[in-house]
C-alpha positions, 0 to 999 in steps of 0.5 A, spaced: 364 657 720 357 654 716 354 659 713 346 659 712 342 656 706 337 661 704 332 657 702 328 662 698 334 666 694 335 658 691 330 657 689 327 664 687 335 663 682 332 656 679 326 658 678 328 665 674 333 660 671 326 656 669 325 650 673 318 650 675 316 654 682 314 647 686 321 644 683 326 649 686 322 649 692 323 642 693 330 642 691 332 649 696 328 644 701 333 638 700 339 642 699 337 645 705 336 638 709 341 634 706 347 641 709 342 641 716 344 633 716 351 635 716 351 639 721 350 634 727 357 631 725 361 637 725 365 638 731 366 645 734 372 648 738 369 646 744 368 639 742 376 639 741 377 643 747 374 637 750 378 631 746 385 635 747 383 635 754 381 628 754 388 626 750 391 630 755 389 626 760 389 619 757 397 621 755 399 622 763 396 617 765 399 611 759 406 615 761 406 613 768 403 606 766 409 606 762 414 610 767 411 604 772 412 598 768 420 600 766 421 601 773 418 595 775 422 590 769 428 594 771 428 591 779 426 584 776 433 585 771 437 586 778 433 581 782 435 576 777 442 579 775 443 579 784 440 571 784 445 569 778 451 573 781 450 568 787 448 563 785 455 564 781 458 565 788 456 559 791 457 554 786 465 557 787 465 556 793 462 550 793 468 547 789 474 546 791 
């Protein structure tokens, strides 16, 4: 969890540390933004409850299409399999 960034305690530290009053409000300011900007590319658990859901689905979807091209392979592997067996048969019984 992001925790907030107290503008005012930075820069209240700073300038006991000695930095001038305008100088650590421009720098808390800063800090400020720069974590604020952050925050929009952070994803939160609904957005990955979303993604699963979403993976989920397009998991499904390519293990059918996968189920579906296999089978389809397999019954051009038998046709030609049974075309060659009677090709074979019929070349036998044309020789005499």
């Amino acid at each position: 969890m992001i925790a907030a960034f107290d503008t005012l305690s930075a820069a209240r530290r700073m300038e006991e540390a000695g930095m001038k009053r305008e100088q650590a409000e421009a720098v808390a300011e800063a800090v400020r933004s720069a974590a604020g900007a952050d925050r929009e590319d952070l994803a939160t658990k609904a957005d990955l409850a979303d993604v699963k859901t979403e993976l989920k689905a397009d998991s499904a979807s390519l293990r059918a299409e996968l189920v579906d091209r296999m089978q389809s392979g397999e019954r051009r592997m038998y046709a030609a399999v049974f075309g060659v067996g009677g090709l074979l048969f019929a070349a036998l019984k044309l020789v005499p």
